[in-house]
TITOR-104831 format. One record per residue (C-alpha): chain; x, y, z; residue in one letter. Coordinates in nm, 4 decimals, padded with zeros to 6 digits. Layout:
(A, (X, Y, Z), A),
...
END
This chain:
(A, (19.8962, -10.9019, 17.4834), X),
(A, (19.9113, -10.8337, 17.8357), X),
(A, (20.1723, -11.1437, 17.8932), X),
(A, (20.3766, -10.9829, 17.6161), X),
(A, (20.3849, -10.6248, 17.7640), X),
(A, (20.4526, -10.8261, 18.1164), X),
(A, (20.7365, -11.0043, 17.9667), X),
(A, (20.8733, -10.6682, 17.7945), X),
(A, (20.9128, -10.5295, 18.0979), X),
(A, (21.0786, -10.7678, 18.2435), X),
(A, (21.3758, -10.8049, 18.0047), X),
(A, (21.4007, -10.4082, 17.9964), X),
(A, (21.4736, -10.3910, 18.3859), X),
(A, (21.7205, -10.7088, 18.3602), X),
(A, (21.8943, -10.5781, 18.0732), X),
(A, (21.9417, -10.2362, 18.2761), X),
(A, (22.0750, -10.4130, 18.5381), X),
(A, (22.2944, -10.7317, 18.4316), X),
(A, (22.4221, -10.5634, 18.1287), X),
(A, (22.7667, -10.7873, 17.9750), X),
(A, (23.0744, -10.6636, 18.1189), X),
(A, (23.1635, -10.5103, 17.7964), X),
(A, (22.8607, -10.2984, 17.8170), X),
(A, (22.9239, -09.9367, 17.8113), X),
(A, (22.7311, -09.7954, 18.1992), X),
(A, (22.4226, -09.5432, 18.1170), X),
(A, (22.5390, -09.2675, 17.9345), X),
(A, (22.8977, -09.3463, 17.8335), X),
(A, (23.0663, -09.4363, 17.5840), X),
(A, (23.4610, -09.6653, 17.5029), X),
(A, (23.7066, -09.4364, 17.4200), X),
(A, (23.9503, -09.5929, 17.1844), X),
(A, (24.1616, -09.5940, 16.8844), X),
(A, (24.5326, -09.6090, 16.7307), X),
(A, (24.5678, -09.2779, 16.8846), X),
(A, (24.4979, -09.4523, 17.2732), X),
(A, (24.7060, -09.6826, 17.4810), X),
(A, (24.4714, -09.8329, 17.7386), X),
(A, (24.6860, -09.9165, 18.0875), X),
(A, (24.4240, -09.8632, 18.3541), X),
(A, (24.6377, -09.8762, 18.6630), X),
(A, (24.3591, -09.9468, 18.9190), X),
(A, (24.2495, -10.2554, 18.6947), X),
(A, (24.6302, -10.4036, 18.8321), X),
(A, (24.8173, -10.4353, 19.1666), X),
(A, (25.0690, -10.1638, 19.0697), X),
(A, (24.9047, -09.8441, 19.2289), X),
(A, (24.9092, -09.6968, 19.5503), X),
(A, (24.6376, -09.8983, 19.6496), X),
(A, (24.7838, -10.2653, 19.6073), X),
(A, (24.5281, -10.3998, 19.5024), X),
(A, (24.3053, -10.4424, 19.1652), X),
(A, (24.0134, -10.2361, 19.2698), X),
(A, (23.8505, -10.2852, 18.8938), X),
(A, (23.8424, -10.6816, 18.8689), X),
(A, (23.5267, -10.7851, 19.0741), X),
(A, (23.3466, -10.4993, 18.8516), X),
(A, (23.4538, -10.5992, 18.4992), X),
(A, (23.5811, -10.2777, 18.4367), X),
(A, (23.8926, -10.3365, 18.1832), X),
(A, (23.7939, -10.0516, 17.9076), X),
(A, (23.7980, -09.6401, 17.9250), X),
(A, (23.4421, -09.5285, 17.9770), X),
(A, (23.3862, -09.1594, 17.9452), X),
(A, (23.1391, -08.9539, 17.8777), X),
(A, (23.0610, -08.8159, 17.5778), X),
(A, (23.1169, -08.4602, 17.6468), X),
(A, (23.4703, -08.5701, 17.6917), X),
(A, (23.5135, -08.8246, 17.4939), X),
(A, (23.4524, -08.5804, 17.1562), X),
(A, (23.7076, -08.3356, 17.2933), X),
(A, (24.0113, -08.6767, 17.3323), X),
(A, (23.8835, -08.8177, 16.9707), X),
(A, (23.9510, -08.4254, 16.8218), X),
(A, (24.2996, -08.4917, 17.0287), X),
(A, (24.3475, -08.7907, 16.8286), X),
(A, (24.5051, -08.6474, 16.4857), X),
(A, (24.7482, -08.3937, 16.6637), X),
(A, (24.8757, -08.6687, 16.8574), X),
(A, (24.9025, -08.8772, 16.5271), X),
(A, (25.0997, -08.5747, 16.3860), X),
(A, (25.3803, -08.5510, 16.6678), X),
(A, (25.4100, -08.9905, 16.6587), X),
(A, (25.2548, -08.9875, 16.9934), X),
(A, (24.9741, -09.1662, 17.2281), X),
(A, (24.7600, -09.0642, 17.4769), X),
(A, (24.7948, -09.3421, 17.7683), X),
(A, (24.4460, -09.3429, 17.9618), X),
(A, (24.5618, -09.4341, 18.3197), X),
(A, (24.1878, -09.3967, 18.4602), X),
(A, (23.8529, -09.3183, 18.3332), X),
(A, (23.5008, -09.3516, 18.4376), X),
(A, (23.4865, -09.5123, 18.8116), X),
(A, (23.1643, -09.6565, 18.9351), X),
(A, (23.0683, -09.5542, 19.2843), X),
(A, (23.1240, -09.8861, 19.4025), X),
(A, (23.4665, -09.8685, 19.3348), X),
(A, (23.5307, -09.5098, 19.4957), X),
(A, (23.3769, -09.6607, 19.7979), X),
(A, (23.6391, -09.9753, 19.8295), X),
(A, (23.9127, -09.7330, 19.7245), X),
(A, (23.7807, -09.5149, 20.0418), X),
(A, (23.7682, -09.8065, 20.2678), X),
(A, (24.1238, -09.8951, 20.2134), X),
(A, (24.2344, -09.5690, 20.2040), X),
(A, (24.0116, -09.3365, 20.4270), X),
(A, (24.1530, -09.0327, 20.3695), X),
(A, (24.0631, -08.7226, 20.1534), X),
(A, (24.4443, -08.6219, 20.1201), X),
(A, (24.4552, -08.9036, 19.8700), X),
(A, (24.0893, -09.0185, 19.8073), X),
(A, (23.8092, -08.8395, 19.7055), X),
(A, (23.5104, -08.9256, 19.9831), X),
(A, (23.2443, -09.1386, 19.7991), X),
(A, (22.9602, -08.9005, 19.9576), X),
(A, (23.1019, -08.6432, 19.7643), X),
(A, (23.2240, -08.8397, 19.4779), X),
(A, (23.5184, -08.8071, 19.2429), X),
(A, (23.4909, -08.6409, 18.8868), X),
(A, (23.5882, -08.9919, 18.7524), X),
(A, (23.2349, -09.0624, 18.9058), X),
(A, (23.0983, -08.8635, 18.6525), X),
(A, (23.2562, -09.0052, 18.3425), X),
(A, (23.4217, -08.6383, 18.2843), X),
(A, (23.7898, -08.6918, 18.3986), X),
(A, (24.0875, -08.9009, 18.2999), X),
(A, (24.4311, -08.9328, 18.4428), X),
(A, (24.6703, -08.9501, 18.1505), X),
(A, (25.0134, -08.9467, 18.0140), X),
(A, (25.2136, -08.9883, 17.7074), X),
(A, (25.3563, -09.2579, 17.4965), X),
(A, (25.5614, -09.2675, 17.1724), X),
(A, (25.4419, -09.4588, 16.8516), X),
(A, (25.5522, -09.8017, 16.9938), X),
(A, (25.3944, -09.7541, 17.3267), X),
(A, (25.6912, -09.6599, 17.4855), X),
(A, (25.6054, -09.4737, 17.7526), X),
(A, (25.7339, -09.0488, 17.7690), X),
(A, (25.9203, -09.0231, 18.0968), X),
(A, (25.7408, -08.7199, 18.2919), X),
(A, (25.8817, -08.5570, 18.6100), X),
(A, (25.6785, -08.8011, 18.8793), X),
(A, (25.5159, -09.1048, 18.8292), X),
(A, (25.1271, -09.0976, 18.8300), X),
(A, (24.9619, -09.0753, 19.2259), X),
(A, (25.3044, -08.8970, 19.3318), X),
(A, (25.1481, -08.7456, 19.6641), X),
(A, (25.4521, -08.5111, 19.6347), X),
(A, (25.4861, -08.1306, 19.5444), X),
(A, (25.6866, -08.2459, 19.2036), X),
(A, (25.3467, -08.3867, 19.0760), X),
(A, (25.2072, -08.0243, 19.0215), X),
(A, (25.1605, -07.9254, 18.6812), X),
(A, (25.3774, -07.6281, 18.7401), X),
(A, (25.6498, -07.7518, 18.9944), X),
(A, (25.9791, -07.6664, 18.8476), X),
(A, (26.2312, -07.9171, 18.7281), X),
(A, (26.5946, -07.9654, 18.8117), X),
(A, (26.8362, -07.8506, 18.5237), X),
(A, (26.9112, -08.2228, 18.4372), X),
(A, (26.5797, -08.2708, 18.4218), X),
(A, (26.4069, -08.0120, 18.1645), X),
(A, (26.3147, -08.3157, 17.9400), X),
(A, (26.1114, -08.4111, 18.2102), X),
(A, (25.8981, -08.1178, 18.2491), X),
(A, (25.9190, -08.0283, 17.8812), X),
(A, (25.7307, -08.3689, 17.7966), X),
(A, (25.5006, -08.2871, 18.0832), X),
(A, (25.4390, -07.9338, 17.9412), X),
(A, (25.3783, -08.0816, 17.5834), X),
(A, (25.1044, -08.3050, 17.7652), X),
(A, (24.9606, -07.9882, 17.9168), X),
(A, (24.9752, -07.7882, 17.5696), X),
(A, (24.8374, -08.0802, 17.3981), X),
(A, (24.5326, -08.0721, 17.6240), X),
(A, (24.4790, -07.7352, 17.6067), X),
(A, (24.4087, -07.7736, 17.2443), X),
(A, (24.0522, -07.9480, 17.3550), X),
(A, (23.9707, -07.7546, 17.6015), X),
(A, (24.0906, -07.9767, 17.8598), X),
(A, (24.3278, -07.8358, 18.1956), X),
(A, (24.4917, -08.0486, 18.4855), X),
(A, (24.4774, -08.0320, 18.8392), X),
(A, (24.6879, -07.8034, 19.0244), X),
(A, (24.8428, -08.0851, 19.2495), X),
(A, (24.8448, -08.3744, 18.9497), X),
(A, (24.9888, -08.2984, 18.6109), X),
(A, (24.7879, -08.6430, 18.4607), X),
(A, (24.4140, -08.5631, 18.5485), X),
(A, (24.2620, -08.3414, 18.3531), X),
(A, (23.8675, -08.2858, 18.3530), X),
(A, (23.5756, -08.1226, 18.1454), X),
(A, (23.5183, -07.7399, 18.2738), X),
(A, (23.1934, -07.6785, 18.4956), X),
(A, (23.2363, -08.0349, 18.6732), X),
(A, (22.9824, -08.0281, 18.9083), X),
(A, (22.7091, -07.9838, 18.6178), X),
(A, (22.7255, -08.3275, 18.5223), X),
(A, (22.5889, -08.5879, 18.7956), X),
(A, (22.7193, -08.9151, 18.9446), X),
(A, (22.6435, -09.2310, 18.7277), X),
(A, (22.6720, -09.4803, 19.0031), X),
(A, (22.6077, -09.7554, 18.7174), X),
(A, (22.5169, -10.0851, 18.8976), X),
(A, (22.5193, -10.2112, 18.5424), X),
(A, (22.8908, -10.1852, 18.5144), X),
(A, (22.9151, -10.4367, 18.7940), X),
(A, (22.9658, -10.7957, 18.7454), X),
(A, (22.6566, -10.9635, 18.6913), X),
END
């Protein structure tokens, strides 16, 4: 009996830590569904980074938690309605991965400090964008991580450009159905209210084990 209970324990605290890498961390959950076009741009070289910061952690699906994740799902039939799809740029980040983002780029302008941590720490924020039926993606006034002035949520467009800021505003309205309201400086990331409520899953299980 004791040998069993011995053993128990022992595959509880591997399994916490050396979860699969398509493990959900502690405490979140996949978002996915017709309604969701998955392009993670930090699990690439195309960022402002240059550099796949997601590999070395096996993190290739949209963790979020569930708090959020209910309010995107109830976002999933009005997108269906208008023929469109949410495109989930970034999701949950582990800790680890905040940290080799801030060691490449060491600076809070465009970096959130790991000491601090990032709302995508917590599972409760997601940088999105739109996409039509056939994943086509909805041309918005910047493209996502524009450092620039244009990348606010309210920055005006040029008359030739009203599409532009009409998609983003249908982004932003579409949101705001759920309860969900971007950044004043980046039209894509929008994040559950009360933030700081919700604590940093550092989730050593999302790493590769």
């Amino acid at each position: 009996m004791r040998r069993a209970l011995l053993t128990l324990l022992f595959l509880s605290a591997f399994h916490s830590h050396c979860l699969p890498a398509h493990a959900a961390p502690s405490s979140l959950v996949v978002l996915e569904g017709p309604n969701f076009l998955l392009s993670l741009q930090y699990d690439s070289d195309h960022n402002f980074l240059k550099k796949n910061v997601y590999a070395d952690f096996n993190l290739h699906q949209c963790y979020v938690h569930p708090d959020l994740a209910a309010k995107l799902q109830a976002l999933a039939p009005k997108l269906a309605e208008k023929k469109l799809k949410l495109v989930l740029w970034d999701c949950y980040r582990p800790l680890a991965v905040q940290q080799a983002m801030w060691k490449l780029v060491p600076d809070s302008r465009y970096v959130a400090n790991p000491k601090s941590g990032s709302n995508h720490n917590r599972g409760i924020a997601v940088d999105v964008s739109l996409a039509k039926e056939d994943g086509t993606l909805v041309e918005m006034p910047t493209a996502f991580d524009d450092f620039t002035s244009f990348a606010g949520p309210k920055s005006p467009c040029k008359p030739e450009q009203g599409s532009l800021c009409g998609n983003r505003d249908l982004l932003i309205e579409l949101m705001a159905t759920v309860g969900l309201a971007p950044l004043p400086t980046e039209w894509w990331h929008y994040q559950l209210p009360s933030a700081k409520k919700y604590p940093i899953i550092e989730a050593i299980d999302a790493k590769k084990p």
